[in-house]
C-alpha positions in Angstrom: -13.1 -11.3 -2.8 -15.2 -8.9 -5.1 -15.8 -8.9 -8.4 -13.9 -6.5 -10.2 -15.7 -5.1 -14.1 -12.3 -3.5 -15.0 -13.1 -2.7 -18.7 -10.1 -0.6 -20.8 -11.1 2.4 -22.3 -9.1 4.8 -24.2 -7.9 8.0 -22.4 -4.7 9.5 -22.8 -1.9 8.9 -21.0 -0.2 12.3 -19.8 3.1 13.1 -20.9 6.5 11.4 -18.6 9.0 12.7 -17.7 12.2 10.6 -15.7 14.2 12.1 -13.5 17.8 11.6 -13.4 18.4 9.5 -11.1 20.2 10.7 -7.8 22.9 9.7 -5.4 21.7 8.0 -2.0 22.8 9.2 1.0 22.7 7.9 5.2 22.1 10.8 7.7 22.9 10.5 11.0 19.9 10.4 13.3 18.9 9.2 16.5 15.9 7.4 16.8 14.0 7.1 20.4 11.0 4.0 21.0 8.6 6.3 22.6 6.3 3.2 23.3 6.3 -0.7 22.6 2.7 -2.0 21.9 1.7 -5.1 23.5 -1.5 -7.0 23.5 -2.2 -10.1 25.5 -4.8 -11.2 23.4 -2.5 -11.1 19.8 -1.1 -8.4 17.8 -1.7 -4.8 17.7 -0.5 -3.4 14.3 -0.8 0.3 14.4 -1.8 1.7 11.8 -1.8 5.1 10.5 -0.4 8.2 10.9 -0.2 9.9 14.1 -1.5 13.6 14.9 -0.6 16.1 17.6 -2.3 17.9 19.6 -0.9 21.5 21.4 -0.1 20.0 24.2 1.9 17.7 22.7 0.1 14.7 23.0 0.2 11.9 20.2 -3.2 9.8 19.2 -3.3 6.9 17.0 -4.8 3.9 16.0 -4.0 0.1 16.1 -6.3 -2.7 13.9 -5.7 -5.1 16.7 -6.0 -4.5 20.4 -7.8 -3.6 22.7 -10.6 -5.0 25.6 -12.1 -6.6 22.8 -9.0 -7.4 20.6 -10.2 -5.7 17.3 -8.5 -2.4 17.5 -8.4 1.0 19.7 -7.2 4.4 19.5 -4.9 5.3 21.9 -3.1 8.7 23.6 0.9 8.8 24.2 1.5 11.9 26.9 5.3 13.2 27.5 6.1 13.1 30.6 9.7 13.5 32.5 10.1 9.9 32.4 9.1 9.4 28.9 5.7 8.8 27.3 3.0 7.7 29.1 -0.1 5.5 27.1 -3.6 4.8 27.3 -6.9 3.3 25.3 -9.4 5.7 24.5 -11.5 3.4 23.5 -11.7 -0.6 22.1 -13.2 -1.2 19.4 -16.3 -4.2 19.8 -17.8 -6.3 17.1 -21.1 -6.5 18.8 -22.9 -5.8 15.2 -22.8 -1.8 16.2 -19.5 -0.6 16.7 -17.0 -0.4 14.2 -13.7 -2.6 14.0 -10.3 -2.2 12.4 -9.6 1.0 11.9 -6.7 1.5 9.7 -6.0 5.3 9.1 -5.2 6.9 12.4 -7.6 10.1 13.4 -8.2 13.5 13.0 -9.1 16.3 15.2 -11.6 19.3 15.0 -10.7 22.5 16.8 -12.4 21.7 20.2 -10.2 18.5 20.3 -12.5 15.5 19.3 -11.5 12.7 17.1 -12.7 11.6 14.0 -12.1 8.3 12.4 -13.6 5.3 10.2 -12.8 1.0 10.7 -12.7 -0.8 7.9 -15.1 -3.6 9.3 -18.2 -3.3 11.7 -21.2 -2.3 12.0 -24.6 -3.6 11.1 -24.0 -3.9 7.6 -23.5 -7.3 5.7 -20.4 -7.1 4.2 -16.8 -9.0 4.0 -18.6 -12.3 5.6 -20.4 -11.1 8.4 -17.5 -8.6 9.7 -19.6 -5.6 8.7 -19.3 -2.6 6.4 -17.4 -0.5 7.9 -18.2 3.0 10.2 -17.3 6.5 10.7 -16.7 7.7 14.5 -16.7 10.1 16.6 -14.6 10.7 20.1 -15.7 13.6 22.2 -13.9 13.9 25.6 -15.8 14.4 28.8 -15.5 14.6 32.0 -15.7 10.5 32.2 -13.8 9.8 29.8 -14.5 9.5 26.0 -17.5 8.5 24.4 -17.5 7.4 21.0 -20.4 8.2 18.6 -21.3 6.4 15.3 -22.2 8.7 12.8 -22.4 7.1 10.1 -23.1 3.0 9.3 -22.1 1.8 5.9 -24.4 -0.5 4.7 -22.5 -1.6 1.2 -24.9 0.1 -1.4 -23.2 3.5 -0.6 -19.4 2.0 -0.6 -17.7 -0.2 2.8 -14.2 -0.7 3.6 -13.9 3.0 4.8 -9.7 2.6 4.6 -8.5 6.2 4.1 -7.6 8.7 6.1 -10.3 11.3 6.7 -10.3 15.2 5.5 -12.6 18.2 7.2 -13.4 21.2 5.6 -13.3 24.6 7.3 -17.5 24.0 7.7 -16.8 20.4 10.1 -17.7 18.4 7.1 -16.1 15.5 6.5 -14.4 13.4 3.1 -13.5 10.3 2.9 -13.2 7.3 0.6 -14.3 3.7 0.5 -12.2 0.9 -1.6 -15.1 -1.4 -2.2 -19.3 -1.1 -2.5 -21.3 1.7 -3.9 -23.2 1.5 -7.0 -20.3 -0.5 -9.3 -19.0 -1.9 -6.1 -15.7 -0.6 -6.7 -15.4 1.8 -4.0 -16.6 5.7 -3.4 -15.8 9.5 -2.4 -18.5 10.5 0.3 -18.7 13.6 2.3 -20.8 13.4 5.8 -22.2 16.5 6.9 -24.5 17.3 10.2 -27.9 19.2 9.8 -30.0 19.0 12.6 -28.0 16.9 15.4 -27.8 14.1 12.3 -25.1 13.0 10.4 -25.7 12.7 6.3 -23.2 11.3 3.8 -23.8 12.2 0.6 -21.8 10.0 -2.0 -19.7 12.5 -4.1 -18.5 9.8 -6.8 -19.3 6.2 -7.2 -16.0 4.6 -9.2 -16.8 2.0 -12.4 -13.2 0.3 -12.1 -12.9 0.8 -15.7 -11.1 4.8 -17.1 -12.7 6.7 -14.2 -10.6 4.2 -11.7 -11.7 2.2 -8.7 -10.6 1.1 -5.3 -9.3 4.0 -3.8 -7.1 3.1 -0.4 -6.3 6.3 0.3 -7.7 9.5 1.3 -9.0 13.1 -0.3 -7.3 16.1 -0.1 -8.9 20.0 -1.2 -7.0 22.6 -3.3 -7.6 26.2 -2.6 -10.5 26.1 -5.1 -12.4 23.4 -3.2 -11.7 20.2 -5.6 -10.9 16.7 -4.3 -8.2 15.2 -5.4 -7.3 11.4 -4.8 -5.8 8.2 -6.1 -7.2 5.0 -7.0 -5.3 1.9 -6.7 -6.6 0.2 -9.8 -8.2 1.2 -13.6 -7.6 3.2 -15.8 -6.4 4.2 -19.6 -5.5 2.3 -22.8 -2.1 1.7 -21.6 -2.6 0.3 -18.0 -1.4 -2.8 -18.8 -1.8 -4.6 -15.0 -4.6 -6.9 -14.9 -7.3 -4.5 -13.6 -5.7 -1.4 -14.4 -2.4 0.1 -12.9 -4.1 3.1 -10.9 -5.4 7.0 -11.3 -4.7 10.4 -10.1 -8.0 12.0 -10.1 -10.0 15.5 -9.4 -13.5 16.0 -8.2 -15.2 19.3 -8.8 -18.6 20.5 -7.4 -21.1 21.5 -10.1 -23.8 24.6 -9.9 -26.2 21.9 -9.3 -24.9 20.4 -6.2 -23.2 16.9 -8.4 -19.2 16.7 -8.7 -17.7 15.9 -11.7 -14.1 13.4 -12.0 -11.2 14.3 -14.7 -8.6 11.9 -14.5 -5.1 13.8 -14.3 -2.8 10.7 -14.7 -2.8 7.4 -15.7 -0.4 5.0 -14.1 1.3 2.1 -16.4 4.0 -0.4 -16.7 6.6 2.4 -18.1 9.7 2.0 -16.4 9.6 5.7 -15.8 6.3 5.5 -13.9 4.8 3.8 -10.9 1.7 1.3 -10.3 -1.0 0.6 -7.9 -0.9 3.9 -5.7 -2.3 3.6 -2.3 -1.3 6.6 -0.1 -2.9 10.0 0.1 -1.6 12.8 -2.1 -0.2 16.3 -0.7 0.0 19.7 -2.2 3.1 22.4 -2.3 2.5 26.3 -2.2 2.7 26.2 -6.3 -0.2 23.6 -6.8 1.2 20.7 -7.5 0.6 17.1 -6.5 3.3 14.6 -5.1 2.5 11.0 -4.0 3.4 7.4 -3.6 3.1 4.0 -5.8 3.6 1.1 -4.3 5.2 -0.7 -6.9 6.2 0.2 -10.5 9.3 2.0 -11.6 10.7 -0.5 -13.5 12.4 -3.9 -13.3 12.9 -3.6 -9.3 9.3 -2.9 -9.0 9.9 -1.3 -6.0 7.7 1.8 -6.3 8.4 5.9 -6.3 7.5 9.0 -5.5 6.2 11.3 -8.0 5.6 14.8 -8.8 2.1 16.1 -11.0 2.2 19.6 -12.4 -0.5 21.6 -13.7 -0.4 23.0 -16.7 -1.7 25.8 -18.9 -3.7 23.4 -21.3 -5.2 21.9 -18.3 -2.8 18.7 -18.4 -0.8 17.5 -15.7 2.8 16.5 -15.9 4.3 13.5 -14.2 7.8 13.4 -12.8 9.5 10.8 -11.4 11.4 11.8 -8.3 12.7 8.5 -7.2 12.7 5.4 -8.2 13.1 2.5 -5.3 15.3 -0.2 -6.1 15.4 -3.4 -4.3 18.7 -4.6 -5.4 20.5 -2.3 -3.2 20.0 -1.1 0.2 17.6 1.4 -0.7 13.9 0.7 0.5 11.1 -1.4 -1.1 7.3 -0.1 -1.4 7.0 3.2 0.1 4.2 3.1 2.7 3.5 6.3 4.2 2.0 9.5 2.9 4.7 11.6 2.5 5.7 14.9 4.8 6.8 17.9 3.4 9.3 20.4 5.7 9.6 24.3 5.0 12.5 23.8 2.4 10.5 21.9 0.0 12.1 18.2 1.3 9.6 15.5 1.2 10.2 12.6 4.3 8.2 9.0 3.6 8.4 5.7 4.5 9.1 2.1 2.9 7.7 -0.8 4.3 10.5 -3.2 3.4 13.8 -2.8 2.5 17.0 -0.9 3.4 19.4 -2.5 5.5 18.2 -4.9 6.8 15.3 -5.6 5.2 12.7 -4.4 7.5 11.7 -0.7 5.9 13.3 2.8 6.0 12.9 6.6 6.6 13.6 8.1 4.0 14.4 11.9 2.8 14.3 13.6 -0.7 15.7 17.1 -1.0 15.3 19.1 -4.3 18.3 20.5 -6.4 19.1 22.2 -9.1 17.4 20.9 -13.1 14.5 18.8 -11.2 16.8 16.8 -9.5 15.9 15.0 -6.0 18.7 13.4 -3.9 17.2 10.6 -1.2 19.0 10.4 1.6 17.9 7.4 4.0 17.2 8.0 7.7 16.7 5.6 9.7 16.9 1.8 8.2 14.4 -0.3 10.9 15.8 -3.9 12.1 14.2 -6.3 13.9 16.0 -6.5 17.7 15.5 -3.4 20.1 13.6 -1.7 16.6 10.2 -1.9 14.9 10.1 -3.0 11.6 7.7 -2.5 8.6 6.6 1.3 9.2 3.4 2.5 8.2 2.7 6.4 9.2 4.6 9.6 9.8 4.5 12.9 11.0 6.7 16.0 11.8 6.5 17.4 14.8 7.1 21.2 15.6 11.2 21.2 16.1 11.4 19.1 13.0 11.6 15.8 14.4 9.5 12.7 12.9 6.9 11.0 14.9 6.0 7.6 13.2 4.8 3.7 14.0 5.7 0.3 13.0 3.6 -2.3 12.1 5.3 -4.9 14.0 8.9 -5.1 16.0 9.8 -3.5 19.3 10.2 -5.3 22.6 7.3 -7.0 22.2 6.7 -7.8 18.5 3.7 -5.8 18.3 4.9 -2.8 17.0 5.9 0.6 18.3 5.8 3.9 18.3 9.4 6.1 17.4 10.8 9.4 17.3 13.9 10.4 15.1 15.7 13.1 15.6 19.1 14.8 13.7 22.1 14.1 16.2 
């Protein structure tokens, strides 16, 4: 669909390190459909994670749906008969609004949303569908009204697929998988100066060592760096076809530009993972854990991974699980993972498990760096959703999540799992 000027350069690849692998384990939990999606005009497909508000209240987004049948986010209330839904507001391609959004939403501290579509607007990208937008939902006292505030136009990046990230200022950081000045994606923040919003792009990627095509969003240290993944380039020893993927940092300069290191290279060592597409998370200590989707060997299946600083300034990869496809463990971890107080990491796989149709999934910690997995919930197709996509914790420790497809209607759900 784009062209893609992937050139190998030669950087080195950080040191490896394979965990031992660990015994899998079922838990018994109890999971709840809190809502089955259904659109008369086709399929919904929620996509995303979810987020909470303190009331309780659950807000998500869907690529499909809606008045208009090109997406919505949406509200679940509890109520003493269960959750209760609505739209907040349909998505239109009428050459203005944006369409498809794909990483759920955020919310600022007086409880309006923030989100981007991956198509729409009055850009001419992707055929005609548009560039891409970022949004704004404020609620009033007739409902909510949605504000563009920013309309990619290609040049500075489209395909806005990421989840968002605001800073403690009401900026916002985001990525873009294609456009910009190499069109292989970007990092832009948006800020507002005088009732207008401004993106500034951060980084433009080159698809070649720096990486390119970042599907996933940006997350700050304490220090006020970046830190991402790209799905594709990278080092000497990325072997796929346009490079198997980066870890990166971006740090702000005295003179206002932000500078990328690349803190890992992914390749086609069994003991690491390719093509990562889900946003990064930090632990108390500094370090990094994430997702590939594949890699990790013959299965292919993907992992989860651990990146340590060090003193020398290098980061250190760990392995802490390695999916495997020829058993019942799950296939292509699709969810950013969700870390509890003790230092256990929850995530998703998209396929797999059971019964083929994608898994819940814990790792806990033990002693000599070693993780045990211990599998949740393993979807199915009849009263279930299947192919999950987002997760989050709630406040007793239960997991909110969606599926992409499944439930009564085969348009996906929304679930709850719970310890029995």
């Amino acid at each position: 669909m784009r062209h893609r000027s992937l050139s190998v350069g030669c950087r080195a690849v950080l040191p490896i390190i394979a965990a031992i692998l660990i015994l899998t384990g079922i838990a018994a939990t109890q999971e709840t459909i809190l809502a089955n999606l259904n659109s008369s005009g086709g399929e919904v497909l929620p996509k995303g994670n979810l987020i909470a508000d303190a009331a309780g209240n659950l807000y998500g987004t869907s690529f499909y749906g809606g008045q208009h049948d090109q997406g919505t986010v949406y509200e679940l209330w509890p109520t003493a008969h269960g959750y209760k839904g609505a739209v907040l507001h349909s998505f239109n391609p009428n050459g203005v609004d944006g369409f498809g959004p794909m990483s759920g939403v955020i919310m600022d501290k007086a409880g309006d949303l923030y989100g981007s579509t991956e198509f729409g607007g009055s850009g001419s990208c992707s055929n005609g569908f548009g560039c891409g937008t970022v949004f704004k939902l404020t609620h009033t006292s007739t409902g909510w009204h949605e504000t563009i505030l920013h309309d990619f136009q290609g040049s500075d990046g489209w395909q806005s697929y990421g989840p968002l990230t605001m800073d403690s200022d009401g900026n916002l950081y985001g990525t873009t998988a294609n456009g910009g000045a190499y069109r292989q994606g970007t990092v832009y923040k948006l800020s507002l100066s005088g009732g207008t919003w401004n993106l500034t792009t951060l980084y433009d990627f080159q698809g070649g060592n720096d990486g390119g095509v970042s599907w996933a969003g940006v997350v700050f240290d304490s220090a006020g760096n970046l830190y991402g993944v790209a799905s594709e380039g990278g080092g000497t020893n990325a072997t796929c076809s346009y490079g198997c993927g980066t870890v990166f940092e971006l740090s702000p300069t005295s003179s206002g530009e932000w500078t990328e290191t690349i803190l890992h290279n992914f390749t086609i060592d069994p003991n690491d993972g390719e093509f990562p597409s889900n946003t990064l998370i930090f632990d108390s200590a500094g370090n990094l854990y994430g997702t590939t989707s594949q890699g990790g060997g013959a299965t292919q299946a993907g992992i989860v991974f651990e990146l340590s600083p060090g003193t020398n300034g290098e980061w250190t990869e760990m392995m802490l699980h390695n999916f495997n496809d020829r058993s019942t463990d799950g296939v292509n971890p699709s969810s950013v993972l969700v870390p509890d107080a003790s230092g256990n990491l929850y995530g998703e796989t998209l396929v797999g498990g059971l019964y083929g149709q994608g898994t819940v999934f814990m790792l806990k910690p033990g002693t000599y760096r070693l993780w045990q997995e211990t599998l949740l919930h393993n979807f199915k197709v009849k009263n279930d959703g299947n192919n999950p996509n987002g997760l989050m914790m709630g406040p007793d420790g239960q997991l909110f999540g969606t599926t992409g497809f499944g439930g009564r209607f085969g348009d996906g759900t929304v679930f709850e799992l719970s310890h029995k």
